[in-house]
C-alpha positions in Angstrom: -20.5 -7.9 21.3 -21.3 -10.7 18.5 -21.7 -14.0 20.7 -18.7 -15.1 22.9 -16.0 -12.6 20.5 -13.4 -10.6 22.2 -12.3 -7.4 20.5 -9.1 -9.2 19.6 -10.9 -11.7 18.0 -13.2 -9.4 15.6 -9.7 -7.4 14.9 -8.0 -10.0 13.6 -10.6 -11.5 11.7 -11.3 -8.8 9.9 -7.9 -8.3 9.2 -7.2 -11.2 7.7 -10.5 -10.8 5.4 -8.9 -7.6 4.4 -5.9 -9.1 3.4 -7.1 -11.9 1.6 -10.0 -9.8 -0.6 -7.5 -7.5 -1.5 -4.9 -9.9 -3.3 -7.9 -11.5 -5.2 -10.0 -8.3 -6.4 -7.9 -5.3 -6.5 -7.3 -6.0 -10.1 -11.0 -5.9 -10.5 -11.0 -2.4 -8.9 -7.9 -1.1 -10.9 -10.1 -1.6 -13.9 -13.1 -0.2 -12.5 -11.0 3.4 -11.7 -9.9 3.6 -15.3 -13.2 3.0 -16.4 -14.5 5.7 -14.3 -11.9 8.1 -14.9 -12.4 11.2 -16.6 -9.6 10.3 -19.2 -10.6 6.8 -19.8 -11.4 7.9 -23.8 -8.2 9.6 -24.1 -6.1 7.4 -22.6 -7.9 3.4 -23.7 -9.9 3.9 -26.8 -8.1 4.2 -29.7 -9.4 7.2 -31.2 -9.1 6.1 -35.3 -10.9 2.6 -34.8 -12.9 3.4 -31.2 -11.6 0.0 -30.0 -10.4 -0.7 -26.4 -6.7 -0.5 -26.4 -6.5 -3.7 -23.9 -2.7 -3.5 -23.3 -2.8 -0.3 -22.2 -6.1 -0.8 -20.2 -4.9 -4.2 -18.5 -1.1 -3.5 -17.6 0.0 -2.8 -14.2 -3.5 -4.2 -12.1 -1.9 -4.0 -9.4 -0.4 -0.2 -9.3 -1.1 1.6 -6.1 -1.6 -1.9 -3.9 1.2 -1.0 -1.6 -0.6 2.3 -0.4 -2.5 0.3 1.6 0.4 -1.0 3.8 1.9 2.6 3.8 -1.4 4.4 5.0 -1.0 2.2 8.0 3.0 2.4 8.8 3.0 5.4 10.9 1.5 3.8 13.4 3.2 0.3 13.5 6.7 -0.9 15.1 9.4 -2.5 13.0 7.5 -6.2 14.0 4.4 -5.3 12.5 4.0 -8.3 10.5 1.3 -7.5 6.8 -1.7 -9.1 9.0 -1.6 -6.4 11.5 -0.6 -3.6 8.7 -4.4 -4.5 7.4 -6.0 -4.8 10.7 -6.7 -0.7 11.2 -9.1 -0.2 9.0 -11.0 -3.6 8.6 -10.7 -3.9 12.7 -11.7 0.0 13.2 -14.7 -1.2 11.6 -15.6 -4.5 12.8 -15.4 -3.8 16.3 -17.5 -0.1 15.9 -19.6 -2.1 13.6 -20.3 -5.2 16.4 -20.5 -2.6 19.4 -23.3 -0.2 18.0 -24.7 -3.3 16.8 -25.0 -4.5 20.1 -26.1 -1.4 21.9 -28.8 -0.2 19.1 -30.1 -4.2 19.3 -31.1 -3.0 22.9 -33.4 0.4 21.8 -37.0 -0.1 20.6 -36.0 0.3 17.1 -36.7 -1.8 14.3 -33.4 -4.5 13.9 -32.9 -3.1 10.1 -32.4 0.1 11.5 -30.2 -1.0 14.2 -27.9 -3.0 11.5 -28.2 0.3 9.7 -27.2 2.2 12.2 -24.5 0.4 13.1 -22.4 0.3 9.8 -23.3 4.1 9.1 -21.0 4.8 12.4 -18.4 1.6 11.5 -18.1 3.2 8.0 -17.9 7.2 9.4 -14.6 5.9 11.3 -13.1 3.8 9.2 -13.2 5.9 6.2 -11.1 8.8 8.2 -8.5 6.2 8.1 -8.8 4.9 4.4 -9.0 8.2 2.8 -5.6 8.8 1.9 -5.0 5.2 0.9 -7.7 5.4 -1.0 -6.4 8.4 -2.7 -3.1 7.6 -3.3 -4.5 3.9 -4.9 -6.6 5.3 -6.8 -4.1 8.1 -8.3 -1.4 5.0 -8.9 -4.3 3.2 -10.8 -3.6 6.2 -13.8 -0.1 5.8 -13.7 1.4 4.9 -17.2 3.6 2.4 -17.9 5.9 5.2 -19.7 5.7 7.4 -17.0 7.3 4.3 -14.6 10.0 3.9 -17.0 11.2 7.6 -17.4 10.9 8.3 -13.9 12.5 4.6 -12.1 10.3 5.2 -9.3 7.0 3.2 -8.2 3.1 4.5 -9.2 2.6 4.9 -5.5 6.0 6.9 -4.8 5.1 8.6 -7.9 1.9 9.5 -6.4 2.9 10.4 -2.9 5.9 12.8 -4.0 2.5 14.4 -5.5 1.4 14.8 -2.1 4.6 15.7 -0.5 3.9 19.3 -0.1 0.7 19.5 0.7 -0.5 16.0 2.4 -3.7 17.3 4.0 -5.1 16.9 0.6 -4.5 13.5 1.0 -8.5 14.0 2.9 -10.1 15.6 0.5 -12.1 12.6 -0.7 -13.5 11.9 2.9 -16.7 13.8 2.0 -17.0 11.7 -1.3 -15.9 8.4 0.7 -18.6 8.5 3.1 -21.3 9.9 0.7 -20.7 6.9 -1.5 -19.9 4.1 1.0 -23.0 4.8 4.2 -25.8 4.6 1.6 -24.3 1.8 0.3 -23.6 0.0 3.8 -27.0 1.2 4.7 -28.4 -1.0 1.9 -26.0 -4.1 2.0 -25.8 -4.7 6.0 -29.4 -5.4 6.7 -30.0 -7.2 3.3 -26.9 -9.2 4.7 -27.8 -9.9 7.8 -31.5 -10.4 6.8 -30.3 -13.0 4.2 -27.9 -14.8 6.3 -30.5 -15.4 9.0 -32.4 -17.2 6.4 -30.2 -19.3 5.0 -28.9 -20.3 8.6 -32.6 -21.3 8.9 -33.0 -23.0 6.0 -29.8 -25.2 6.6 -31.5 -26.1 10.0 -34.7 -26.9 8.9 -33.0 -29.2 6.1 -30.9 -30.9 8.5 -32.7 -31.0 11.1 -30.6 -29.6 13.6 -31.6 -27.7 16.7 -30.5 -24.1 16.9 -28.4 -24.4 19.3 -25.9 -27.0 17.5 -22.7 -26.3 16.3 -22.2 -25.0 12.5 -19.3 -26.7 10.3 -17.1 -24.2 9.5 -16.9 -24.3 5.7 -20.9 -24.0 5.7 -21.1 -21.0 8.2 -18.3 -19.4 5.5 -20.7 -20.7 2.4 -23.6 -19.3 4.3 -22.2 -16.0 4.6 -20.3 -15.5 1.7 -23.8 -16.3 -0.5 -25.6 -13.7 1.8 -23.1 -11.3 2.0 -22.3 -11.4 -2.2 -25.7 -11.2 -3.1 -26.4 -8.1 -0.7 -22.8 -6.5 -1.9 -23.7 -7.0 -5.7 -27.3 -5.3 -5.2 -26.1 -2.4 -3.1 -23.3 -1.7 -5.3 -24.9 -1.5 -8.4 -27.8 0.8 -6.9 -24.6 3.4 -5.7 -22.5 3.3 -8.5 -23.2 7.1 -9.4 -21.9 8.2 -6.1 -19.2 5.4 -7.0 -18.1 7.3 -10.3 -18.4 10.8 -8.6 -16.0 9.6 -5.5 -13.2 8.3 -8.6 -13.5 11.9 -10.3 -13.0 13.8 -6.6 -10.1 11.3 -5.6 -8.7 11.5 -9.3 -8.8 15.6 -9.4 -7.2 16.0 -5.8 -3.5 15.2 -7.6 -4.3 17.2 -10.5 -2.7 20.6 -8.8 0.4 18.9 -8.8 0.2 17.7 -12.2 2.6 20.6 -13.4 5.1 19.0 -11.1 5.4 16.4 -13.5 6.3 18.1 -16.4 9.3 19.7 -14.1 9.9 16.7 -13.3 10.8 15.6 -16.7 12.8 18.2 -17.7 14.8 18.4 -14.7 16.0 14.9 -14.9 16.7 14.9 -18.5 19.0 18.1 -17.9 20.9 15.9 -14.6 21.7 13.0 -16.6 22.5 15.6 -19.6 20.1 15.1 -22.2 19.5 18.7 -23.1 17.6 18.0 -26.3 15.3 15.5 -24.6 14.6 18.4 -22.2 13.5 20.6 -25.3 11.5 18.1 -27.2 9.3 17.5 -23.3 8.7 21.5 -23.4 8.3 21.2 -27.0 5.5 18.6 -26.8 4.5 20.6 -23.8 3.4 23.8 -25.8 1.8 22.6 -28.6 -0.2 20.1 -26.5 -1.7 23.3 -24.3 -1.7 25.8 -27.4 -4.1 23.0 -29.3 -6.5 22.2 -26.3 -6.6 26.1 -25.3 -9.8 26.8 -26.9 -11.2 23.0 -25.2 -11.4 25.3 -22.1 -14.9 25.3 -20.9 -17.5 25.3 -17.7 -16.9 21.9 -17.1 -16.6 21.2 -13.7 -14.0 18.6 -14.1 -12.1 21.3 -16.6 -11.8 24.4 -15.0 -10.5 27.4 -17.6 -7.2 27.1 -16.7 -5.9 26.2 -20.1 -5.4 22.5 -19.5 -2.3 20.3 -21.2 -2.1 16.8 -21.4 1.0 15.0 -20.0 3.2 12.0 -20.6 0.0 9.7 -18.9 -2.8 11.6 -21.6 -3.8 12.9 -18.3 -5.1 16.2 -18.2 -3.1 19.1 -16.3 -3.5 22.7 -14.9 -1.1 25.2 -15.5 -2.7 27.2 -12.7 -1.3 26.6 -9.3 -3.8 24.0 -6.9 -4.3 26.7 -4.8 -6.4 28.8 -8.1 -8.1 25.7 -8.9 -11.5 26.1 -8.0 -13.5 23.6 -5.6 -16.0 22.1 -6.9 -18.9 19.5 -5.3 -20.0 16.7 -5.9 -23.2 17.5 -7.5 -21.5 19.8 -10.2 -19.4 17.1 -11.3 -22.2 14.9 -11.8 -24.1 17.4 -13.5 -20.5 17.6 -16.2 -20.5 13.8 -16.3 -23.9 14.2 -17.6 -23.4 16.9 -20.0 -20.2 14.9 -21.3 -21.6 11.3 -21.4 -25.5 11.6 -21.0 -27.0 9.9 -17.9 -25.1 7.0 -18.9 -21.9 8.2 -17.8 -23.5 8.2 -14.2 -23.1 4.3 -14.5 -20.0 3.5 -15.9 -18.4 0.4 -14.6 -21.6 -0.6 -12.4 -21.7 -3.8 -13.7 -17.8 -4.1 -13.0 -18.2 -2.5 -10.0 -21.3 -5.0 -8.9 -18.7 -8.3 -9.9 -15.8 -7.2 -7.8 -18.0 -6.3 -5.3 -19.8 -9.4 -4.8 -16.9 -11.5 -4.9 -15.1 -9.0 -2.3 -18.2 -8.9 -0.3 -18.6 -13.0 -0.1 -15.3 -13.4 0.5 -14.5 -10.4 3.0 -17.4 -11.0 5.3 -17.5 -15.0 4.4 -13.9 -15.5 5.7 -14.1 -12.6 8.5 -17.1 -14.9 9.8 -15.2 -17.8 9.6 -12.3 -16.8 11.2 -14.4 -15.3 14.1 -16.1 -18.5 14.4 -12.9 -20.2 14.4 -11.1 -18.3 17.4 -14.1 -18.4 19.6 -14.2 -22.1 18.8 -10.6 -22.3 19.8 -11.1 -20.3 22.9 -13.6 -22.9 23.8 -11.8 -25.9 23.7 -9.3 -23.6 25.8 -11.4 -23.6 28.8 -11.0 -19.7 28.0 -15.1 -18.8 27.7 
């Protein structure tokens, strides 16, 4: 355990830095998926002038944010307040993160190592619990605007009716989850740690003050939110190909469903008795797969099922997602490459290294702050 901290007090701390870096940066992240995303030419560059079509590429930022909340309802009462609906997977990792921490501190191993350790573990369990939140986000994130309208339902309940028949896919990005993200803690936590120390010492040796005196509070947050930013930033750049295989794994486990949508379509305009507008979607339907018929190719990401595009410019399988073929994560890299050249591999790092480092700074700057805060208040408590 990290000094005088309860459980209770690292689970709620890290809560609340959830919550907070979330609201802030998830815009930042929205961009960053449709960047990545294997139809980000199709769908945001206007193909006559090659331009950014920046209405299209900025609306709805914040598509998919409520996935968060419902990944964690199952296991809440009807007084879970949004505080403890974030706690699951920011506490789940905190408190593994501070406990192996702790124990691996005590082996003759080098202290990197032991940081290192300890966040691989942290990251192992809290990614079983952010997988399917992290896969219904990021299929919300390619939700068009159009498609909201025609439907009257939500990107997310758009994206989980996806789901609905086959929810253990909602785990298929695990694999890709933890490939990208325990590297990428592997780097960041020891830089952080490493960093913070330093600038803790640096402060003292400026000020003069012994070790054992007592930290302001809005300097322990500014300490940790420069060391933790920088270290986020670096690591996150230097993963940002596993970043941009994870978004083409999470993206392509809706796409077996994507012939749903179509249905979908056509079904409703026949309810509300638009037969013609039924016959223009199967219409559009048919020429759109008869043109891009001889597209199909060994692409990984484009397997020869005849693909279609749909109301998003997303591409679609006629083939059932039971045919479609699995495919790892290498081979998709190798397709990204054969698409976009090796540049592809790092499309939106330097988005990706933004967001991060203000998520970074300000997730472990105000989880540090708010741990320092409760122990401080059990203190004065009599309580320690």
């Amino acid at each position: 355990m990290s000094g005088n901290n309860t459980s209770t007090d690292i689970w709620i701390a890290g809560a609340f830095a959830a919550f907070s870096v979330d609201l802030l940066v998830y815009p930042l992240d929205t961009l960053k998926t449709r960047i990545q995303s294997p139809e980000y030419d199709q769908r945001y560059v206007d193909t006559a002038t090659g331009t950014v079509r920046k209405a299209v590429l900025f609306r709805g930022l914040y598509q998919g944010m409520s996935s968060v909340i419902l990944a964690t309802l199952p296991s809440c009462n009807d007084n879970c307040s949004p505080l403890t609906l974030f706690s699951h997977v920011a506490g789940a990792f905190f408190t593994t993160y501070e406990h192996a921490k702790t124990l691996l501190s005590k082996l003759p191993i080098p202290t990197p190592i032991a940081h290192s350790g300890a966040s691989a573990l942290a990251e192992c369990v809290s990614c079983a619990i952010l997988t399917p939140a992290e896969v219904i986000k990021q299929n919300a994130q390619m939700v068009s605007r159009r498609s909201i309208q025609e439907s009257h339902h939500s990107a997310t309940r758009q994206t989980l009716e996806k789901f609905r028949r086959n929810p253990l896919a909602l785990w298929r990005g695990y694999g890709a989850l933890t490939t990208r993200n325990l590297p990428f803690t592997a780097l960041q936590f020891p830089l952080y740690e490493k960093a913070k120390s330093s600038l803790s010492a640096w402060n003292r040796r400026r000020k003069g003050r012994r070790e054992q005196d007592p930290v302001p509070l809005w300097e322990h947050g500014l300490t940790t939110a420069g060391a933790a930013g920088s270290a986020g930033a670096f690591s996150a750049v230097l993963t940002t190909p596993i970043d941009v295989v994870k978004t083409r794994i999470m993206l392509a486990a809706a796409q077996g469903f994507a012939n749903q949508d179509v249905g979908g379509r056509v079904g409703s305009a026949i309810a509300e008795g638009r037969a013609a507008d039924a016959v223009d979607v199967m219409k559009e339907e048919v020429t759109k797969a008869t043109k891009t018929r001889g597209n199909a190719t060994a692409n990984p990401m484009q397997p020869q099922h005849y693909p279609q595009r749909g109301p998003d410019g997303a591409q679609q399988n006629l083939a059932s997602h039971e045919a479609r073929p699995k495919t790892s994560s290498l081979s998709i890299a190798r397709g990204i490459i054969q698409e976009q050249g090796w540049r592809g591999l790092w499309r939106g790092g330097a988005l990706r290294g933004t967001w991060t480092m203000l998520g970074s700074g300000l997730y472990l700057g105000v989880y540090e702050s708010g741990r320092a805060w409760l122990e401080r208040n059990r203190e004065a408590r009599g309580e320690l």
